[in-house]
SEMIZA-241368 format. One record per residue: residue number from 0; residue in three letters; x, y, z of N, C-alpha, C in turn. Coordinates in pm, 1 decimal, always signed. Each point is the difference from the previous one (the first is absolute). Layout:
<paros>
resi resn n.px n.py n.pz ca.px ca.py ca.pz c.px c.py c.pz
NUM Ala X Y Z X Y Z X Y Z
...
</paros>
This chain:
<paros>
resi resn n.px n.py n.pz ca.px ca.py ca.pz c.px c.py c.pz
0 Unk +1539.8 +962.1 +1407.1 -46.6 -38.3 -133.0 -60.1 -140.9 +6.9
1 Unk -129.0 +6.8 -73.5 -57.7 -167.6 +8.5 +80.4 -88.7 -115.2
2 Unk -23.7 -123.9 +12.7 +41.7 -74.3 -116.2 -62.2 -19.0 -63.4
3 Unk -50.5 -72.1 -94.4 -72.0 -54.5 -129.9 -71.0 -95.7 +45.8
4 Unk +6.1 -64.1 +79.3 -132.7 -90.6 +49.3 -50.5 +95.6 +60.3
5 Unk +20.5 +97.5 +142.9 -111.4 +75.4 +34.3 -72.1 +100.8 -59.7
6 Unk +44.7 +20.7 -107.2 -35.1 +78.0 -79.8 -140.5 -29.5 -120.6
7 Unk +82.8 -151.7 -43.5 -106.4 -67.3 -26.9 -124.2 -28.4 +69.7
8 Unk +14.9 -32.4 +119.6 -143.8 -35.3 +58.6 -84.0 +141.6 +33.6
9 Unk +99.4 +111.6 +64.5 -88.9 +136.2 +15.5 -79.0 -40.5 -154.4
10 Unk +35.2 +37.7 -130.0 -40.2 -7.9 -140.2 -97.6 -73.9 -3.5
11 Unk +1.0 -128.0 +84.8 -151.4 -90.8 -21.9 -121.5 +85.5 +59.8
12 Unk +59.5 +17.7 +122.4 -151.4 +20.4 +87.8 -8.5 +176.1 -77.1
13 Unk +73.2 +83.4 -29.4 -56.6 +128.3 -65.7 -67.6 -74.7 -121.8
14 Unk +35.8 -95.4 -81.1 -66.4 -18.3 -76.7 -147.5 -60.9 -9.0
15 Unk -35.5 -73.4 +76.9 -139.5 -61.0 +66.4 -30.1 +92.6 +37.3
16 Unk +0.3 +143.6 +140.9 -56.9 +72.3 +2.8 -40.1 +125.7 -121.4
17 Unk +73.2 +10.0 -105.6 -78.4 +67.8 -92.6 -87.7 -77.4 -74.8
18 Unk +27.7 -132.4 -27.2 -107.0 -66.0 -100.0 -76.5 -93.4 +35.2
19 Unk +12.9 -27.7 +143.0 -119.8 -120.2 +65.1 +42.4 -110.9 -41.6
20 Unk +97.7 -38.8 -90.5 +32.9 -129.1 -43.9 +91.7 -81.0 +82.2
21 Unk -4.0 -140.8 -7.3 +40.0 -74.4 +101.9 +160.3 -28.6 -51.8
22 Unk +110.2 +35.1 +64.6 +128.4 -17.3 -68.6 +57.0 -148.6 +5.4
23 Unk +58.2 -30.5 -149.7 +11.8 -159.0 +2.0 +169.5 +18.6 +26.4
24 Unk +42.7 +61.0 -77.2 +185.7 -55.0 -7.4 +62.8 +111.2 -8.5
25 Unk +93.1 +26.4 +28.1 +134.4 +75.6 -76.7 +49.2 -78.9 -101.1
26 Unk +1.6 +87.2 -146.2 +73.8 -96.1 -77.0 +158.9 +71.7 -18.5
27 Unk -12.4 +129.7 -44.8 +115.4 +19.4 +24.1 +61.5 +156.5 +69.4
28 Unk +137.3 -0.6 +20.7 +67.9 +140.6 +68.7 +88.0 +31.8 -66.2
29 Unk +1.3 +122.0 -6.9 +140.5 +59.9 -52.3 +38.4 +166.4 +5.5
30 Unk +94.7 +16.5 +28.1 +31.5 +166.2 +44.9 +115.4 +49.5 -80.0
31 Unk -55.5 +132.4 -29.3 +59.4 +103.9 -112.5 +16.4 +125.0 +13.6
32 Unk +58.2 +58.9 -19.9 +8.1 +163.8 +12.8 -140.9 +96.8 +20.2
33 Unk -123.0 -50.8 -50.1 -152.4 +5.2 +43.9 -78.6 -54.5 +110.1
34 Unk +107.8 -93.1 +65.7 -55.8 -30.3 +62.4 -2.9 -145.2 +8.6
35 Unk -142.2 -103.1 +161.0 -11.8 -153.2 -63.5 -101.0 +17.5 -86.0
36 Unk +23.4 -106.8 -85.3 -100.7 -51.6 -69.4 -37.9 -170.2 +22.6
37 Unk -158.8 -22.1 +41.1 -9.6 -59.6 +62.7 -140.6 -33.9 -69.9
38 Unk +5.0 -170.6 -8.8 -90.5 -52.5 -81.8 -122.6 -86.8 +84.6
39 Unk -123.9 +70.3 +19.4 -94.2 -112.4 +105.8 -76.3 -85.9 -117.6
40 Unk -20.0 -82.4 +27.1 -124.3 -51.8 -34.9 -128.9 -1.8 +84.2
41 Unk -109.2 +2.5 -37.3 -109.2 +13.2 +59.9 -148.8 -79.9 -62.0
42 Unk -84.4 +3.1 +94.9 -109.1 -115.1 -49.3 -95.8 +71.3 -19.9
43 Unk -63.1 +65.2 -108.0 -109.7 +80.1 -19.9 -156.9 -47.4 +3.2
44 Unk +23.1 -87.9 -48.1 -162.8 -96.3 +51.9 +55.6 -150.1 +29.3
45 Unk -54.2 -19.7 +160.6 +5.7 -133.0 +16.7 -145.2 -92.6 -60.5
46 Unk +78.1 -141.5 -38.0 -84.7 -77.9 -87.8 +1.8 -177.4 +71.1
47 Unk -92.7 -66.7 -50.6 +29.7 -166.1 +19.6 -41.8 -34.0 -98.9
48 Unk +94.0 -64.1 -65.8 +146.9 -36.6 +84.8 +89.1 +116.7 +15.8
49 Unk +79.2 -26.3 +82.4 +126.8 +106.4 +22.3 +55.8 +41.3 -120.9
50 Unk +19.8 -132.1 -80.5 +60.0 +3.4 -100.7 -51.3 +99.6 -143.1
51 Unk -115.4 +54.7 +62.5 -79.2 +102.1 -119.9 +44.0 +151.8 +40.2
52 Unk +33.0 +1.4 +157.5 +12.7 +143.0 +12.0 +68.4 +90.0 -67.6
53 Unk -58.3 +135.3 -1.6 +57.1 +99.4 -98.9 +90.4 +74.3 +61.2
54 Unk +138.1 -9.0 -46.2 +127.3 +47.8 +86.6 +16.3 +116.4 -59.7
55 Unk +117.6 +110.8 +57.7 +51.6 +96.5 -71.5 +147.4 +35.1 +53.3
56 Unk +80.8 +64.5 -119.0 +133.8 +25.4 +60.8 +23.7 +155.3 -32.8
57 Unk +7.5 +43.1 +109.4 +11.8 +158.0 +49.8 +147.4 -28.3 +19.9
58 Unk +36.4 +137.6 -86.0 +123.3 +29.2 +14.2 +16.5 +136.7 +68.8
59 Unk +96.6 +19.1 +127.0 -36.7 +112.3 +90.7 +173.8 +55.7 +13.2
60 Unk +25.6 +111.2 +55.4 +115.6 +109.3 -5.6 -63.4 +42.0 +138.8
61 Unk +114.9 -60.6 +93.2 +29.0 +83.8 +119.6 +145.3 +53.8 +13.5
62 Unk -19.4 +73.3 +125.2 +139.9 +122.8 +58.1 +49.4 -127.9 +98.4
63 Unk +137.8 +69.6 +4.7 +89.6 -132.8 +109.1 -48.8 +18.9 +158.5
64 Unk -177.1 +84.5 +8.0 -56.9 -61.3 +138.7 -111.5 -59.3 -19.6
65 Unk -32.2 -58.8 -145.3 -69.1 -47.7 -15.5 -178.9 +53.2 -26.7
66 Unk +84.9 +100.9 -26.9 -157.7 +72.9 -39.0 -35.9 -15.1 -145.3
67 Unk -128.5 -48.0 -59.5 -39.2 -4.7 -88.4 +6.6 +122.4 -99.7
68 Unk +65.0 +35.3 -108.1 +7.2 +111.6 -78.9 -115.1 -29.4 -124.0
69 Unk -14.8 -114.7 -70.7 -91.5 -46.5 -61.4 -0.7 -158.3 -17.2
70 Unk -136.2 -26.9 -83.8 -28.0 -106.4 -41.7 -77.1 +9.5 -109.9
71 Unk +29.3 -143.2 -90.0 -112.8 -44.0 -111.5 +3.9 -107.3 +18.0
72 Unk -140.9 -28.9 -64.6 -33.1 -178.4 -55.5 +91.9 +14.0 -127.7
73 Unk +79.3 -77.5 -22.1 +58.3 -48.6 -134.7 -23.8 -168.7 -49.3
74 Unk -81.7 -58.6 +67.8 -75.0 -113.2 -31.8 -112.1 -65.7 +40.2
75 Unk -87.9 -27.3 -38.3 -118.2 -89.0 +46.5 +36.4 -116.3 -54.2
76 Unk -36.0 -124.3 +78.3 -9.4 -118.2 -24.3 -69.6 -138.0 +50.9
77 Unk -68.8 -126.3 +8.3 -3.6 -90.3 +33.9 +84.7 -74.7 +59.2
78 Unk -0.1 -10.4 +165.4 +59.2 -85.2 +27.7 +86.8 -136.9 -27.5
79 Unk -107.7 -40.7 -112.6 +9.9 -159.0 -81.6 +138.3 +41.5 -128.1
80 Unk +2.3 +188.2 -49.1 +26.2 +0.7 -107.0 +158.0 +4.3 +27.7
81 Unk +126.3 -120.1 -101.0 +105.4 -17.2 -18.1 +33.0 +159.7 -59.2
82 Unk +111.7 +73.5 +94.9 +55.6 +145.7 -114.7 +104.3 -69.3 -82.7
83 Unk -15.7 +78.4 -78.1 +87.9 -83.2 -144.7 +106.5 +91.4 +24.1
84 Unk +148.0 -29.8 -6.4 +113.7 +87.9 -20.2 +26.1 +63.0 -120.0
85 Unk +31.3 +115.4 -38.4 +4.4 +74.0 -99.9 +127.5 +34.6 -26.2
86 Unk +96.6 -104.4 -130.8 +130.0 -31.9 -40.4 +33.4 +143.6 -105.5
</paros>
């Protein structure tokens, strides 16, 4: 069985190879009776400044070998842009 970091990174590079996008971070992990759920961020158009680029956070569901079951974009954003926490 892999762990949650290798799992995570298989998750990056499946994820760049379906969308050509350059992977910035893991933001977050977590595992459930469905499975991981596993949060990339990604850089959809690079810009200059850096600070303009247009990011996105794909939220993805793999099996405990790390196979991708799905993904969505559940955010677009600006690099520059502060996420506001939602109380």
């Amino acid at each position: 069985m892999k762990t949650g970091i290798q799992i995570a990174h298989l998750i990056k590079q499946q994820l760049v190879e379906l969308t050509h996008f350059k992977s910035d971070t893991i933001s977050a992990i977590s595992k459930d009776e469905q499975g991981w759920h596993i949060f990339v961020e990604m850089v959809e158009m690079k810009r200059i400044p850096e600070s303009s680029d247009m990011l996105a956070t794909y939220e993805t569901l793999a099996d405990d070998e790390g196979n991708m079951i799905s993904f969505h974009r559940v955010r677009r954003y600006l690099r520059q842009q502060i996420m506001q926490n939602e109380e």
